[in-house]
Every structure is written in C-alpha cells, then in structure tokens.
C-alpha positions as CSV (number, residue, x, y, z in Angstrom):
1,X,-44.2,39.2,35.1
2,X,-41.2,37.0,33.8
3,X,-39.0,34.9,35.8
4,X,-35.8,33.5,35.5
5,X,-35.3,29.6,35.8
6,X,-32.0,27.9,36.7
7,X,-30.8,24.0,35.6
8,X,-27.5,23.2,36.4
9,X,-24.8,20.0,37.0
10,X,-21.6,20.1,38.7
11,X,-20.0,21.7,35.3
12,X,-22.8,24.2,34.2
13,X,-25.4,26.6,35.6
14,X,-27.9,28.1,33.2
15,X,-30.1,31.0,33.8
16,X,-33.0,30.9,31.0
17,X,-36.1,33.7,31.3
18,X,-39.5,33.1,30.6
19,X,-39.5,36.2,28.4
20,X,-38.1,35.1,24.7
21,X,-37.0,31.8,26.4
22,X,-33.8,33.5,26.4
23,X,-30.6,32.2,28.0
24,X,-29.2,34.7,30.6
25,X,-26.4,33.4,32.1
26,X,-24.3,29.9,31.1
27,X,-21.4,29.6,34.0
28,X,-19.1,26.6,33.3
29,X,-17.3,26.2,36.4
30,X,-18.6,29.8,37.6
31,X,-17.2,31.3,34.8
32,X,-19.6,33.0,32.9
33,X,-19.3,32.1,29.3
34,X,-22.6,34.5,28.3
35,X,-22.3,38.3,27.2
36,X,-24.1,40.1,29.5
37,X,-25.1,43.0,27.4
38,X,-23.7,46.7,27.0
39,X,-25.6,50.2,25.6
40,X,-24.3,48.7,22.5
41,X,-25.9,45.2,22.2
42,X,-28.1,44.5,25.3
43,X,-28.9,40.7,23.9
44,X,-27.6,37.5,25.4
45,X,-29.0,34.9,23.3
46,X,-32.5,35.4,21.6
47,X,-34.6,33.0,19.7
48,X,-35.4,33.5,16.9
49,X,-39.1,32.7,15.3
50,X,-40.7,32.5,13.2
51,X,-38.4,34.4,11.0
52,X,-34.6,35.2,10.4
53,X,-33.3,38.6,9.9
54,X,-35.8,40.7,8.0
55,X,-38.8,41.0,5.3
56,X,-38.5,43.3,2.8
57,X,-40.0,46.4,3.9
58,X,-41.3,45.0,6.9
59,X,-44.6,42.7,5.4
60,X,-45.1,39.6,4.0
61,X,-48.2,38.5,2.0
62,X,-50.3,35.2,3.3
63,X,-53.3,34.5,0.9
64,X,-53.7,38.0,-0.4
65,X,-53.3,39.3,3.3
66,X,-50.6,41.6,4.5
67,X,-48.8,41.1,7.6
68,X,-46.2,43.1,9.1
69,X,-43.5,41.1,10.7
70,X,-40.7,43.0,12.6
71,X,-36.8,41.9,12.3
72,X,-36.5,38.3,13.6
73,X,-40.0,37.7,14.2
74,X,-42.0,37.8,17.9
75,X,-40.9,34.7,19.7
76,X,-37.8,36.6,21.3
77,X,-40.1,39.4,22.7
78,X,-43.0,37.2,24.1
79,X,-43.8,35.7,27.5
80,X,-43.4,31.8,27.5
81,X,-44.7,29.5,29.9
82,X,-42.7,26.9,32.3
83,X,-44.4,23.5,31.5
84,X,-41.7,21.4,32.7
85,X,-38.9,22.0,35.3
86,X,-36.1,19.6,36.9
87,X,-33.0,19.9,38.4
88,X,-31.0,19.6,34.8
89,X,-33.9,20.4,32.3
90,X,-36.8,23.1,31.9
91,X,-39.4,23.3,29.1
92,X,-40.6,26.5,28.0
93,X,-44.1,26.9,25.6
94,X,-45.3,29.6,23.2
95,X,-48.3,29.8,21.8
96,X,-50.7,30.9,19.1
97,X,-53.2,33.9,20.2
98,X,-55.2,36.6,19.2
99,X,-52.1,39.2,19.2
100,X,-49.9,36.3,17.8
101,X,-52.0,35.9,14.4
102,X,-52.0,39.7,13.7
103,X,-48.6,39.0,12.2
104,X,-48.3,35.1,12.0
105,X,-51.8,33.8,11.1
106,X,-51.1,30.3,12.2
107,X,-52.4,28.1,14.8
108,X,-49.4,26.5,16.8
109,X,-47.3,25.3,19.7
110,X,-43.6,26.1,19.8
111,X,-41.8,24.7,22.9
112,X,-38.5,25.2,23.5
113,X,-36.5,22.9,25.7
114,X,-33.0,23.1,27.3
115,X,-30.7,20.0,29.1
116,X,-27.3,20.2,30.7
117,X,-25.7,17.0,30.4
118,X,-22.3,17.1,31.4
119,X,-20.2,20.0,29.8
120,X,-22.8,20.8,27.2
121,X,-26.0,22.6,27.0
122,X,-28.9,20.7,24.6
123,X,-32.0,23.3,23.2
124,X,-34.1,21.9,21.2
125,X,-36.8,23.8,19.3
126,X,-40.1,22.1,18.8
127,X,-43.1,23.7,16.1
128,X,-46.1,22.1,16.3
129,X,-48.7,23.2,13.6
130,X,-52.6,22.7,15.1
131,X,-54.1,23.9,12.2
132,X,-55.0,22.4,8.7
133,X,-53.0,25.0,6.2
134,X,-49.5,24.7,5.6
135,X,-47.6,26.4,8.3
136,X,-44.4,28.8,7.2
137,X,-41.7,29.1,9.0
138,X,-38.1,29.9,10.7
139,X,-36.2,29.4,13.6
140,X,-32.6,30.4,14.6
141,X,-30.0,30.5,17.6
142,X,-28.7,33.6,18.5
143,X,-26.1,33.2,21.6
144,X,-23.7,35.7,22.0
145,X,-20.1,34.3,23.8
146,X,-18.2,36.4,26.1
147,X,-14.8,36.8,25.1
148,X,-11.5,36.9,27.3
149,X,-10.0,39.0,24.5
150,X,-10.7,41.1,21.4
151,X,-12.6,39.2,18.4
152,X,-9.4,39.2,16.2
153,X,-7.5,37.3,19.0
154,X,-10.2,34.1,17.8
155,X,-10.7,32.0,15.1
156,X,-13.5,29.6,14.7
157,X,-12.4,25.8,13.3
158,X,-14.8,23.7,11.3
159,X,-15.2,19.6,11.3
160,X,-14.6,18.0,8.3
161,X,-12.4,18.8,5.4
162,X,-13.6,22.5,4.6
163,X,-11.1,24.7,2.9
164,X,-14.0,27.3,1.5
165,X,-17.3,28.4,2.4
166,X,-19.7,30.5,0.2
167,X,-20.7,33.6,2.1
168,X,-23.3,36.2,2.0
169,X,-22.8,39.5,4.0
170,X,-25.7,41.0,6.3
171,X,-26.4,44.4,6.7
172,X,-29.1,45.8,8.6
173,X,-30.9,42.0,9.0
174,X,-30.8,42.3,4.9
175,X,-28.7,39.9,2.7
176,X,-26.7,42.7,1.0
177,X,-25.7,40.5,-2.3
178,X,-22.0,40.5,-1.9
179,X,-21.2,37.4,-2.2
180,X,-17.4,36.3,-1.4
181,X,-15.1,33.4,-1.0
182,X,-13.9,32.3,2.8
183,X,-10.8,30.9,2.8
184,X,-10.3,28.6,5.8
185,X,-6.5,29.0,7.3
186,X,-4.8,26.0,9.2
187,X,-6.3,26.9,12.1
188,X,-9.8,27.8,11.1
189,X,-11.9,31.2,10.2
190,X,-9.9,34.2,11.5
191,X,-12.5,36.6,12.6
192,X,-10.5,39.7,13.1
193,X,-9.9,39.2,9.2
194,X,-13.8,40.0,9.0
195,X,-15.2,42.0,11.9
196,X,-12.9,45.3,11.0
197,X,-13.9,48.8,11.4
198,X,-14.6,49.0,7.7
199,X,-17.1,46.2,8.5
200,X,-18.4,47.0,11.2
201,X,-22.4,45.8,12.0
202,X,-22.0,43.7,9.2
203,X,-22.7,39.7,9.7
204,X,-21.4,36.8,8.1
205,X,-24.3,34.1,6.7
206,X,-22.6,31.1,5.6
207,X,-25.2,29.6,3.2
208,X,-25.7,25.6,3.1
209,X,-22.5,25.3,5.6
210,X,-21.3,21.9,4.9
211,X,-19.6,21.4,8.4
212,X,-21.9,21.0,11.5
213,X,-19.3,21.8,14.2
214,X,-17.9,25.2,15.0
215,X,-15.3,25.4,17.7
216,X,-14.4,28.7,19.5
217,X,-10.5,29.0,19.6
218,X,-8.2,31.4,21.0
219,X,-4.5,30.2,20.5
220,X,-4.1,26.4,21.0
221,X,-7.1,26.3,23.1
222,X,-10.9,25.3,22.3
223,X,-13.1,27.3,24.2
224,X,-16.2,25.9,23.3
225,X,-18.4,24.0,20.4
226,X,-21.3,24.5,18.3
227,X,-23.1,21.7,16.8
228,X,-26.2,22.2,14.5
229,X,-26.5,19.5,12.0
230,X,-30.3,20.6,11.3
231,X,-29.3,23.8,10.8
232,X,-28.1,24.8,7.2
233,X,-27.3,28.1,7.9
234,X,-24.6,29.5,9.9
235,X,-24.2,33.4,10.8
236,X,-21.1,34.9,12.4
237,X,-21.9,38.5,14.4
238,X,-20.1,41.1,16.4
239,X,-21.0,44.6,17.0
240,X,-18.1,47.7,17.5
241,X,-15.9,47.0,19.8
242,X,-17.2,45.0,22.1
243,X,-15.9,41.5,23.4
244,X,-18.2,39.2,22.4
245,X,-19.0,36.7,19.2
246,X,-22.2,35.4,18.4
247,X,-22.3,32.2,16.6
248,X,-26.0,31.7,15.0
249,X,-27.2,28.7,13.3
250,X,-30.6,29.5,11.4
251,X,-32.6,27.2,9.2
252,X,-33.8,30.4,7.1
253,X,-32.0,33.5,5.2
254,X,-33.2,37.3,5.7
255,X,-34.2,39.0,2.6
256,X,-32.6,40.9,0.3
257,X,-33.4,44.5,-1.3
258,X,-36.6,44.2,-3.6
259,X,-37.9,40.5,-3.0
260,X,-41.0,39.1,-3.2
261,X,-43.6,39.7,-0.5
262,X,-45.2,35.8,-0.5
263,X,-44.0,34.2,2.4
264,X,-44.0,30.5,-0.2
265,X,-41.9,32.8,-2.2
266,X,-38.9,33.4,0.6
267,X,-35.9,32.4,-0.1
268,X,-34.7,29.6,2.4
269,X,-38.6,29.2,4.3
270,X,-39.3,26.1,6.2
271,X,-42.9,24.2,5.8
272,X,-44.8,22.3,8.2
273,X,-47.9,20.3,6.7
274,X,-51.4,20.3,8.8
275,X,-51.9,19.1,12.3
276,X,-47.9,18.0,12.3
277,X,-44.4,18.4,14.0
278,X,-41.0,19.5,13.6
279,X,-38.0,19.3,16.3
280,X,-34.4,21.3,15.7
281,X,-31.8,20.6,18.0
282,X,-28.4,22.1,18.4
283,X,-25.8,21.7,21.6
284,X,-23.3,24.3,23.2
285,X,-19.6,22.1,24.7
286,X,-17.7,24.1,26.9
287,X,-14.1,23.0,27.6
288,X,-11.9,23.3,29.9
C-alpha cells in the first residue's frame, strides 16, 4: 500500500508518494505550485527511468534478447521504499527484482532523494549498478507547474547569452524529425507561440540545451526556476487546454520512427560501468 511522505520549511511543504517516488503536492507559502491532475493528464511529476519517451515499437535488444519496455520506462509505476526520513529530507529506493529484469535485465539500486532548503526543492537521482555488465540507462524529471493563467500568458527565460536553441518536436513519446530553429525574444521562449491547437500534444525536446537555468515568467514576474546542469536535455509539455506546463530535463532522447533495436545503439543512452555510481541532481526555486 503506498503512502505519502511530507518534508517541509517555513517556505515549502512537499508531499512525495512512495509509488513512482512522485511529487504530489509542492505549496510555497500554501500555495500550491503542483498540477493536481484532470481526465486529461492525471500526472503531477513522474520519474522517469530507465528510459525517456519511447522505443521503437515497444522492445529493445540486450545481447540477442528482446525486451519490451513501455513509454518512459517502470520507475514511475513502481513501489519505492522510505530508507531515510527527516523533517526537510526523505530518501526513497528502487530496486532490481525478479519482475524488474523482465524488461531491464540489470542488477541495481536507484534511490531518489529530495531536500527543501529554503525556497527550493533539491532531487537528486542516484543509479547504482551491482552487477559486472555495463548497465544502460536514462533518467528524466517530469514536473508539471500549475499555472495562474493560460500557457500563452508565459514565457520561459534562459541564463546565459542564448538567442537560438535547436529543437526536435515529440509526438506520441517519438522524436518526429522536424527539426526547427527557436528564436529566443527579449523576454525569453513564448510558449503560447508553440503549444497552439495546431500543436496540440506535441512536446518541445531542446537537444544539448546550452543554458542550465529555466525561469517560469508571467509578465515582469519570475515564478519559479529550473536548474539542471547534468541534464543535456530539456523538454517543454502541455496537453489541450489545460493550465499547466511541464518543464522536463532528461539526460536521454525517445526514439524516432524505424531505429535500431540495440539499446548501445540508442541515440542519447547513458552508461554505467560494473559495480559503479552515478548521481543527477536538479533543483526547483520558487519566488515570491
């Protein structure tokens, strides 16, 4: 039976299950700063493990074997356990099993662990390989942010010096290959320029994003801030209607129409050598 567990400070309160690890609830001064789902989109912020988006056809090939995978692997569908639990931290802990390596034939740990420190929320995303083969793999974020307004009242600004990002549209969890220009206004990415009727349930995947920080504007003000510097990968979603944005960094790329079925082969797949460790670590600043 899953259960919820709380951390909090005297800016944030965060509600994170034991089912997916998933965040629930974020209120920043009892504002809730989470979608909370709809018929459309149920989600709130899954994990993603150990793939992003989709394999071709729904397999993948591991040393002559075939294993199905299904859209954004099984981490966000699976019971974790509570290893650690204070007052402004929790540690959750996934596991290799018997059901596990009927799609993922790998022995490993993968522990996530969340931190409110002041106005910001810290995950960070820990894969532990515990056997003696080379252990393939993604992870990705997946919050989706409530929104006071409509998306194309927001527009997300980048650090740095980015005018243009390279970007690869996603349909149906698979890169559809049209590849475009984004040009970055004065004040940032306008979504509603994007996320149109014509568009709609398609994602934007910014490939090899230069800029780490993404900050959530409406008007003049900053709403909140994504960090993910070890994250190359940064996908922009939004679904009908609804009021919501999810902001998505991923270290890996779905696939597109007619690839390869070797999972060495995927485009964008992480590695983790025997019997070692890998941590990922992005942050979520709320502001006033």
């Amino acid at each position: 039976m899953s259960k919820v567990i709380t951390i909090s400070n005297d800016y944030l309160s965060v509600d994170i299950s034991t089912l997916g690890a998933e965040i629930l609830s974020v209120k920043f001064l009892g504002k809730e700063k989470i979608w909370q789902g709809s018929p459309v989109w149920q989600g709130h912020a899954p994990i993603l493990f150990p793939i992003n988006g989709c394999v071709y056809d729904g397999y993948y090939d591991i040393g002559g074997e075939k294993y199905e995978m299904k859209a954004h692997g099984f981490a966000r569908k699976s019971e974790y356990k509570v290893v650690s639990e204070e007052k402004s931290t929790a540690t959750f802990l996934l596991e290799s099993s018997l059901e596990t390596k009927k799609t993922y034939p790998f022995d490993f740990k993968f522990r996530v662990m969340f931190k409110v420190a002041c106005t910001t929320l810290q995950v960070y995303y820990i894969i532990e390989n515990h056997g003696d083969k080379t252990l393939y793999y993604n992870v990705g974020c997946h919050e989706g942010y409530a929104l006071d307004g409509k998306v194309n009242e927001y527009f997300i600004k980048f650090d740095g010096e980015e005018t243009e990002v390279k970007n690869s549209l996603l349909t149906e969890n698979f890169i559809n290959e049209k590849f475009t220009d984004i040009k970055i206004g004065e004040k940032g990415l306008s979504l509603g320029e994007f996320f149109t009727p014509e568009n709609d349930g398609e994602s934007i995947i910014v490939e090899n994003i230069i800029s780490k920080r993404a900050t959530l504007c409406r008007g003049d003000k900053e709403e909140l801030t994504v960090y993910y510097s070890d994250f190359p990968h940064l996908v922009l979603w939004t679904e009908g209607d609804e009021n919501f944005i999810a902001i998505e960094p991923w270290t890996g790329l779905p696939d597109v129409h007619g690839s390869g079925r070797k999972i060495e082969d995927k485009k964008s797949i992480s590695t983790l050598g025997g019997y070692s460790s890998k941590t990922f670590y992005h942050s979520i600043t709320f502001h006033e």
